[in-house]
Structures are given as structure tokens and as C-alpha cells.
Backbone as JSON Lines, residues from 0, in Angstrom:
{"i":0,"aa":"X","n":[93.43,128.45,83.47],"ca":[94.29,127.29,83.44],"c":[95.35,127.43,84.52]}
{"i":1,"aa":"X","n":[95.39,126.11,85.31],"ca":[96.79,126.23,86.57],"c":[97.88,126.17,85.59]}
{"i":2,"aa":"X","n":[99.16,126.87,86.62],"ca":[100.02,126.52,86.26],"c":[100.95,125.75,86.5]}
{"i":3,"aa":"X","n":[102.58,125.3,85.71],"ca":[102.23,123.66,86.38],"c":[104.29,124.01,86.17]}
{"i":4,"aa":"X","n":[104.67,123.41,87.02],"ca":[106.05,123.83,87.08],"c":[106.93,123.17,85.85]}
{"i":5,"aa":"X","n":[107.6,123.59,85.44],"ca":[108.58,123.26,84.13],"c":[109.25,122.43,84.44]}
{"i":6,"aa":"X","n":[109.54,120.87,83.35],"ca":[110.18,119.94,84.05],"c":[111.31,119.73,82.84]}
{"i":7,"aa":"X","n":[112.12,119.74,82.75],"ca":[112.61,119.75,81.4],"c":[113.25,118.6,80.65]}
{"i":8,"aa":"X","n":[113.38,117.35,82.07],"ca":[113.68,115.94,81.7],"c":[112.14,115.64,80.71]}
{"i":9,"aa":"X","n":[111.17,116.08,81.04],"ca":[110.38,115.61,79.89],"c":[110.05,115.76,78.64]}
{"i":10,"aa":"X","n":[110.49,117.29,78.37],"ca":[110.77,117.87,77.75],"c":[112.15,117.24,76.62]}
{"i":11,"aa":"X","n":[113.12,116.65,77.01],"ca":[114.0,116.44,76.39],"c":[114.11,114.66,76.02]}
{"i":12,"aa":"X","n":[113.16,114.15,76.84],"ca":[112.53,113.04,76.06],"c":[111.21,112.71,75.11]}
{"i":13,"aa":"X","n":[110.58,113.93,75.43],"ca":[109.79,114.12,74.12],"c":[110.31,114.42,73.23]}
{"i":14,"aa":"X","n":[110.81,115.05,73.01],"ca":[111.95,115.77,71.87],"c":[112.81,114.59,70.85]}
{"i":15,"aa":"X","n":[113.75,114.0,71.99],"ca":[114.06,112.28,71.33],"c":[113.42,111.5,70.99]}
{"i":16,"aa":"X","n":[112.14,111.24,71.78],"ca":[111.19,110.47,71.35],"c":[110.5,110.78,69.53]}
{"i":17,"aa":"X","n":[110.35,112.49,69.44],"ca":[109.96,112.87,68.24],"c":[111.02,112.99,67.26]}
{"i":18,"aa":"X","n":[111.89,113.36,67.14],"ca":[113.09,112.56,66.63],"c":[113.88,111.56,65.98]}
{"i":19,"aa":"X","n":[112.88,110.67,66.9],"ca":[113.22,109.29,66.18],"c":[111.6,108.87,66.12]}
{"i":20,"aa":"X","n":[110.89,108.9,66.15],"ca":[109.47,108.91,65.21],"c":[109.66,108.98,63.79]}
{"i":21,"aa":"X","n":[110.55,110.66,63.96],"ca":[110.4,111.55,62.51],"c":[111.4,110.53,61.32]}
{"i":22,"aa":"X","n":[112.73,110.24,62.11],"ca":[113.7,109.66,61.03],"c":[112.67,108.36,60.96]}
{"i":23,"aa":"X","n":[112.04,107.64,61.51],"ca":[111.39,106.33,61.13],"c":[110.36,106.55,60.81]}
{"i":24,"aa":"X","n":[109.73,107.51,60.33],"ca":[108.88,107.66,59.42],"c":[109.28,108.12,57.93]}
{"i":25,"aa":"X","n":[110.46,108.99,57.98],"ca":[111.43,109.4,56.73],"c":[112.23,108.38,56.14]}
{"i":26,"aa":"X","n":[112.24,107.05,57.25],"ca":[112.84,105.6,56.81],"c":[112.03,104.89,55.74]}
{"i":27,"aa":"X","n":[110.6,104.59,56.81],"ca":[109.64,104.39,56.22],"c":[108.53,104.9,54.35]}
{"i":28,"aa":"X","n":[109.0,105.97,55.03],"ca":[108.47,106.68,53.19],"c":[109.38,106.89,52.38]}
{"i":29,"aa":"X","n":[110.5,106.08,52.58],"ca":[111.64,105.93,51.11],"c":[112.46,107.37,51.16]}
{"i":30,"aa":"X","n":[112.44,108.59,51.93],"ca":[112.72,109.49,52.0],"c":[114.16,110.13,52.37]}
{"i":31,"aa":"X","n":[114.64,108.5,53.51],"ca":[116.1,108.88,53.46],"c":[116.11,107.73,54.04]}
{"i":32,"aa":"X","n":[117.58,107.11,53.98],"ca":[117.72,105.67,54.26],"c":[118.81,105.76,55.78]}
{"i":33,"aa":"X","n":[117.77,105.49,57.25],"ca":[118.06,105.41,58.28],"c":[118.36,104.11,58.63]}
{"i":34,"aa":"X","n":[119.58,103.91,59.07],"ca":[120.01,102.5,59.59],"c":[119.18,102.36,61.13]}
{"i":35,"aa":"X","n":[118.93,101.2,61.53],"ca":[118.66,100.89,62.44],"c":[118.93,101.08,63.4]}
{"i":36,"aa":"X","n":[120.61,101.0,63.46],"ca":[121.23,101.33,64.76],"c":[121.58,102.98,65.1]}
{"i":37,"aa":"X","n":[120.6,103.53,64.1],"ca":[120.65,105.22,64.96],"c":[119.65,105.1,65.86]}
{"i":38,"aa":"X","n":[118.66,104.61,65.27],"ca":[117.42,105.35,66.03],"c":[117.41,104.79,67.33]}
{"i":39,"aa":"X","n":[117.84,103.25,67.55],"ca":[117.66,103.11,68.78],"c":[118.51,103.61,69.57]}
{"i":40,"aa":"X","n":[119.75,103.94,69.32],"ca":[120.63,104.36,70.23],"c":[119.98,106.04,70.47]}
{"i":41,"aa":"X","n":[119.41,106.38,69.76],"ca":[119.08,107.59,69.82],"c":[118.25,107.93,70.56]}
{"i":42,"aa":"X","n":[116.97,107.02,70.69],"ca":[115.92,106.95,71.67],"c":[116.04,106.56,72.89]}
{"i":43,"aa":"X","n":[117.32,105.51,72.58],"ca":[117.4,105.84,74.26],"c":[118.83,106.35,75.06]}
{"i":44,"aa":"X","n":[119.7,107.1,74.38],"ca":[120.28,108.26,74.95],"c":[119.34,109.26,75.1]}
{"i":45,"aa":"X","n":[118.27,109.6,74.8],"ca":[117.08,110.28,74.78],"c":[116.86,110.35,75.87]}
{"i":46,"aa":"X","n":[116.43,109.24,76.18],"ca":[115.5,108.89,77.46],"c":[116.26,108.66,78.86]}
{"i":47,"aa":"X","n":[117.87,108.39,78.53],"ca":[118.74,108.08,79.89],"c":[118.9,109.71,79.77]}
{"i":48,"aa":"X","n":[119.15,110.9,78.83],"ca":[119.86,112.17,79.28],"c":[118.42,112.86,79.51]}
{"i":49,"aa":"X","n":[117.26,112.27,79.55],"ca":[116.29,112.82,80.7],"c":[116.11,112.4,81.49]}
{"i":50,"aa":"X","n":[116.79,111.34,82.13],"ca":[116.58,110.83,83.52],"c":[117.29,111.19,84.32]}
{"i":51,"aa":"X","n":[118.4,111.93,83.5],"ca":[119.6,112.24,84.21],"c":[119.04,113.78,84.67]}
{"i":52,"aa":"X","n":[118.99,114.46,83.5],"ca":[118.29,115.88,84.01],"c":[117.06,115.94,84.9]}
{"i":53,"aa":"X","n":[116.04,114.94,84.87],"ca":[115.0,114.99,85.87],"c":[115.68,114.77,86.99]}
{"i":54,"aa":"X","n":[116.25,114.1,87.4],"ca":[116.8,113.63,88.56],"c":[117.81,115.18,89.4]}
{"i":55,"aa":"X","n":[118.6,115.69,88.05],"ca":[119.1,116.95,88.7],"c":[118.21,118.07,88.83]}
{"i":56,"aa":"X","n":[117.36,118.1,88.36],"ca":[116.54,118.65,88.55],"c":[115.45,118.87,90.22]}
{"i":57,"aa":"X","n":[115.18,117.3,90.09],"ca":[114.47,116.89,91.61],"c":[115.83,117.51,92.81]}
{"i":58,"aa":"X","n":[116.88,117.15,92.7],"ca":[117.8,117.41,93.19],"c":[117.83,119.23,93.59]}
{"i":59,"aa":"X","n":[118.09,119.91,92.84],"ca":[118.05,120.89,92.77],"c":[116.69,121.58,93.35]}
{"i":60,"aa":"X","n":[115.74,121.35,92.91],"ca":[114.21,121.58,93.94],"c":[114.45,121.34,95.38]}
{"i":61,"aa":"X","n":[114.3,120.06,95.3],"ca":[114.53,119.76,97.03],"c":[115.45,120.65,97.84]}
{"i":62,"aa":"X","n":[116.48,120.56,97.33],"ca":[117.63,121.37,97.9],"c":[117.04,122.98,98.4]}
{"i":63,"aa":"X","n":[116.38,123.47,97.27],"ca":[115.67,124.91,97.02],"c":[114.56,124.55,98.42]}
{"i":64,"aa":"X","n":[113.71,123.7,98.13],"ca":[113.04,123.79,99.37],"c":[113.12,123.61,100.02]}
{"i":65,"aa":"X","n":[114.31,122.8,100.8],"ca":[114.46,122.81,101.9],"c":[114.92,124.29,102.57]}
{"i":66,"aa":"X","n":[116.09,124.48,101.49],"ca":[116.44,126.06,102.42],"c":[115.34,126.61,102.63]}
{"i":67,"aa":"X","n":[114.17,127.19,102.09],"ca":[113.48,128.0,102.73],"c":[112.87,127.65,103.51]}
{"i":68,"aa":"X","n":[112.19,125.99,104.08],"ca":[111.52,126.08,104.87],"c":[112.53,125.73,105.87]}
{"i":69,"aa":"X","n":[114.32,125.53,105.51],"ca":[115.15,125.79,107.14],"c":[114.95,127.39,107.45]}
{"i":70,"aa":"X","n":[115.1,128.18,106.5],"ca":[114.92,129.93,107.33],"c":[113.69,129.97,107.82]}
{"i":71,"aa":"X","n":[112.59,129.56,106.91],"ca":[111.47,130.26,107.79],"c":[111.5,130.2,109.28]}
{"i":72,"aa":"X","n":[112.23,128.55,109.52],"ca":[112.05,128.21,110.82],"c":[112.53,128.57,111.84]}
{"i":73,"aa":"X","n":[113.95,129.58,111.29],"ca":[114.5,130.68,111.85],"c":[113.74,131.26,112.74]}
């Protein structure tokens, strides 16, 4: 199996995404009584604080690669 570089904005919107699955399914089966206005706010602070980290992330790569291929060129 390749290996495949760690991205962690996706990571942290899967996570929200499952999250609020879980409370709307625990809504759903009478199990605990979730108001409406969590989950969405929840899903998508979810999804903006992985766009934010993917993005610093891309940020942070690029940056990384560029330095080395400015030394190599040394």
C-alpha cells in the first residue's frame, strides 16, 4: 500500500461531520433531545475550522517546498 501524506483539514471535518451524524441519530432514536440549532452550527464550524487548517496547512507545505528546491539550486 502507497503512502499518502497526512492532511488533517480532513481529518477534522470528518470528525464534525461524525459528530453531528451521531447527535442526529441520538435525536432521532429518542435518546437525547438535540435542538436543531447545534448541529448545524456545529457542522459547519466543522467544516470552516477545516478549511482553515487545510489552507494552513497548503501554506505551510509550499513554503517547505519551496525552500528546498531554493537550496538545491544553490
Amino acid at each position: 500500500m502507497q503512502r499518502h501524506e497526512f492532511q488533517p483539514g480532513r481529518l477534522i471535518a470528518g470528525m464534525a461531520l461524525l459528530v453531528a451524524g451521531v447527535l442526529y441519530l441520538l435525536d432521532s432514536s429518542g435518546e437525547a433531545d438535540v435542538p436543531w440549532f447545534l448541529v448545524i452550527p456545529l457542522a459547519v464550524g466543522g467544516l470552516s475550522l477545516a478549511a482553515l487548517i487545510g489552507m494552513v496547512t497548503y501554506a505551510v507545505r509550499r513554503d517547505h517546498r519551496d525552500r528546498i528546491s531554493e537550496s538545491s539550486d544553490r
